[in-house]
C-alpha positions in Angstrom: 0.0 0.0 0.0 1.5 3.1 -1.0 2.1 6.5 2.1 -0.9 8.6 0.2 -3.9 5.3 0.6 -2.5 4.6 4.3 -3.2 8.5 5.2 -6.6 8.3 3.1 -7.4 5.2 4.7 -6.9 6.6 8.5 -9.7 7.4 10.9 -10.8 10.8 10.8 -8.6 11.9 14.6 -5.9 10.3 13.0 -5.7 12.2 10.0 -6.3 15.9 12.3 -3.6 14.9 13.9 -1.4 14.3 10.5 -3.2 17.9 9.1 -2.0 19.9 12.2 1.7 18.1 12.0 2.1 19.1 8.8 1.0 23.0 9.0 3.4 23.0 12.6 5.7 22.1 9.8 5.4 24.2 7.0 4.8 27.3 9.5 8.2 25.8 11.2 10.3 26.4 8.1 8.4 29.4 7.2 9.8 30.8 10.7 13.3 28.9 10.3 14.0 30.8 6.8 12.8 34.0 8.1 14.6 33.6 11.2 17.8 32.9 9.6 17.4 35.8 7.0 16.7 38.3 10.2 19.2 37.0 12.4 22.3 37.2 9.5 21.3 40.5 8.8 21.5 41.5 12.2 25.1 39.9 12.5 26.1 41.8 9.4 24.6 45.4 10.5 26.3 44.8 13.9 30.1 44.0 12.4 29.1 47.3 9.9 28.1 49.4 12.6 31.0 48.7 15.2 33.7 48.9 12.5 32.7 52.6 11.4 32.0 53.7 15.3 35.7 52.5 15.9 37.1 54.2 13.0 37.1 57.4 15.3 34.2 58.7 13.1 32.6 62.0 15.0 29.6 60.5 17.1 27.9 63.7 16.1 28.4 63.4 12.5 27.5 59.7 12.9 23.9 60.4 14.6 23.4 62.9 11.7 23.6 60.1 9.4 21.6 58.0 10.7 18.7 60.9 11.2 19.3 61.4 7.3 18.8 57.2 6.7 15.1 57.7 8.5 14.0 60.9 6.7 14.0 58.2 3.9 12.0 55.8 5.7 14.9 53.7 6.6 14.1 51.8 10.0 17.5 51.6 11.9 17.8 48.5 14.7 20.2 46.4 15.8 23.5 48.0 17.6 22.7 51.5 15.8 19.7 51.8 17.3 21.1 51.3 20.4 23.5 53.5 20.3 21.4 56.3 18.8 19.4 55.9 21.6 21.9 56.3 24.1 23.2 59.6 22.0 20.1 60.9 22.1 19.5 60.8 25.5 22.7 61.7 26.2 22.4 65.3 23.8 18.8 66.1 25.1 20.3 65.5 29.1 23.2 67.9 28.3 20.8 70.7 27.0 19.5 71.2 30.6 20.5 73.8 32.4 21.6 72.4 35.8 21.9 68.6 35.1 25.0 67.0 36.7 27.4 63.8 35.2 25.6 61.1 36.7 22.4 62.2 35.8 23.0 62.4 32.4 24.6 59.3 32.4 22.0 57.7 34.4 19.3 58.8 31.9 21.8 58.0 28.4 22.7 53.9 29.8 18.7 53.8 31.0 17.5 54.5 27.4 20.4 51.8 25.6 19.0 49.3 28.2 15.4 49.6 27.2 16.4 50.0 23.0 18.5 46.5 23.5 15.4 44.9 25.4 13.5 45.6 22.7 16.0 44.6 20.4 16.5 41.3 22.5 12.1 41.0 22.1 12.6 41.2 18.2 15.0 38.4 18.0 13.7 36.1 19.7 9.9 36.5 17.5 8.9 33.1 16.7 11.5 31.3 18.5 8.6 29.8 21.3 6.7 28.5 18.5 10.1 26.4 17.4 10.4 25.2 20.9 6.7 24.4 21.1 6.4 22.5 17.9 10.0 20.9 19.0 8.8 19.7 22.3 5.3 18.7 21.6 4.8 17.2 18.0 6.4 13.9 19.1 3.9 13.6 21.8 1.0 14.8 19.4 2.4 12.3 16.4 2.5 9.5 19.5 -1.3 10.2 20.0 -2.0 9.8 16.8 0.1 6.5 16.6 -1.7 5.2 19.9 -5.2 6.4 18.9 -4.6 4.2 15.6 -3.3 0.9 17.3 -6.2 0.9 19.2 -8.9 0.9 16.3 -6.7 -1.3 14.4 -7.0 -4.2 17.5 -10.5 -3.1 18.1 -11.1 -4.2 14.1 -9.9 -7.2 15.1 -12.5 -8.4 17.2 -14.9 -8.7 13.9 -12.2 -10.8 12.9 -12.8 -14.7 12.9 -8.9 -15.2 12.7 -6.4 -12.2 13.1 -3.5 -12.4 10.5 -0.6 -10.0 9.7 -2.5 -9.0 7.2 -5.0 -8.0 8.7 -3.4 -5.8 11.5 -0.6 -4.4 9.6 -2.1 -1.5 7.3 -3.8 0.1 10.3 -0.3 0.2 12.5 1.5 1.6 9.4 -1.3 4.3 9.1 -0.7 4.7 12.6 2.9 4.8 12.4 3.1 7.7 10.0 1.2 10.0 12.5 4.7 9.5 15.1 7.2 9.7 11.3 5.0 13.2 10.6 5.8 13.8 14.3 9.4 14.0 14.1 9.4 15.2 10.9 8.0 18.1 12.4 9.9 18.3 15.6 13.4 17.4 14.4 14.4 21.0 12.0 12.2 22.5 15.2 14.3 21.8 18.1 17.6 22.2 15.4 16.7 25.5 14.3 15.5 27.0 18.1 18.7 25.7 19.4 21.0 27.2 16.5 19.3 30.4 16.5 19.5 31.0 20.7 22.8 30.7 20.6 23.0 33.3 18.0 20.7 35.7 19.8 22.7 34.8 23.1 25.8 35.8 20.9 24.3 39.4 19.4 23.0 39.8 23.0 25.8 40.1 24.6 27.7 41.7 21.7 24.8 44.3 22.3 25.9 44.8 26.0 29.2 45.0 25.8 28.6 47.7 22.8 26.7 49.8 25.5 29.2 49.4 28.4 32.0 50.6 26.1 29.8 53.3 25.0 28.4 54.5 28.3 32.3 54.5 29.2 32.7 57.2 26.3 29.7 59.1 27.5 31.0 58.9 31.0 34.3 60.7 30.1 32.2 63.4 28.1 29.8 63.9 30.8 32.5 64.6 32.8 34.5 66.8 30.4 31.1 69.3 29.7 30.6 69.2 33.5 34.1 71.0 34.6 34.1 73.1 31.4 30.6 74.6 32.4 32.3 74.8 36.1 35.0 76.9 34.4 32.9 79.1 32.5 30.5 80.1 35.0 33.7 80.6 37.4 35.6 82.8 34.6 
């Protein structure tokens, strides 16, 4: 009997079971391809970014640049967005008349911290639904499998003599509901684990970005601070 008259053949449970484990399939890759797409890019911008903010650009004329990128609708994530968010906290703190270093600073590493959370949230999109298909299809393909067995040896008691025969197309119609299972769980729990390490990885390439930056803004804090000390003295 061929895969295709097996599935036909199954009891209607069995064959929602095989109909949900193949869409938790197709959506799985759907998410793996995207996922991978959204996660190299990331990478990519990140090593971009970093390079031109260590080439001793002006942090001023590197803000500008990216203001220019959204006037044209670009949206700007990843490390750049958090360190514009940092800047920009940082620029709109110094404005104020009377704000001191640690203020300033407080208010600049409090914005990077909420713009990598977010970053962080975007990620990891559609990674619970890898580890939910990963960890429960085997279990829902089992079901199936079990759910199967049983009708096959409740045939069997219409049966004057049970044969091979007899029992074997309903366990191998059974069967395919625990193959569709892993089928569906396997590239799952591959992918979630392949791509958490990667967001673990632009994570903490994310916070140490903002420590080394906040270390920057630290020293200018500081340097604005006594040169408005020596004006207002001179």
């Amino acid at each position: 009997m061929s895969i295709y008259s097996l599935i036909s053949s199954a009891s209607i449970l069995v064959q929602i079971v095989m109909a949900l484990l193949l869409l938790a399939s197709v959506v799985s890759w759907v998410f793996i391809i995207r996922r991978a797409q959204i996660l190299s890019r990331a990478k990519s911008e990140a090593t971009i970014f970093e390079e031109q903010f260590w080439s001793g650009v002006d942090l001023n004329t590197l803000y500008k640049e990216g203001n220019a990128r959204t006037v044209d609708g670009v949206e700007i994530y990843g490390l750049e967005g958090i360190f514009r968010a940092g800047f920009k906290e940082f620029s709109r703190l110094s404005l104020q008349v009377g704000a001191d270093a640690e203020a300033i600073m407080t208010g600049a590493q409090r914005a990077m911290r909420v713009a990598a959370t977010k970053e962080e949230e975007m990620l990891e999109t559609n990674l619970p639904f890898l580890a939910t298909v990963a960890s429960a299809s085997p279990y829902v393909g089992l079901f199936g499998t079990v759910w199967g067995i049983m009708n096959s040896f409740r045939g069997l008691a219409n049966v004057h003599q049970a044969t091979l025969s007899v029992v074997a197309p309903g366990i191998a119609e059974a069967l395919i509901a625990t193959a569709m299972g892993l089928f569906a769980a396997i590239p799952a729990v591959i992918a979630y684990n392949h791509f958490a390490a990667k967001v673990e990885s632009l994570v903490t390439g994310y916070d140490t970005f903002a420590e080394e930056f906040a270390s920057i803004l630290h020293r200018q804090a500081y340097l604005n601070a006594r040169k408005t000390e020596t004006d207002q003295r001179g």
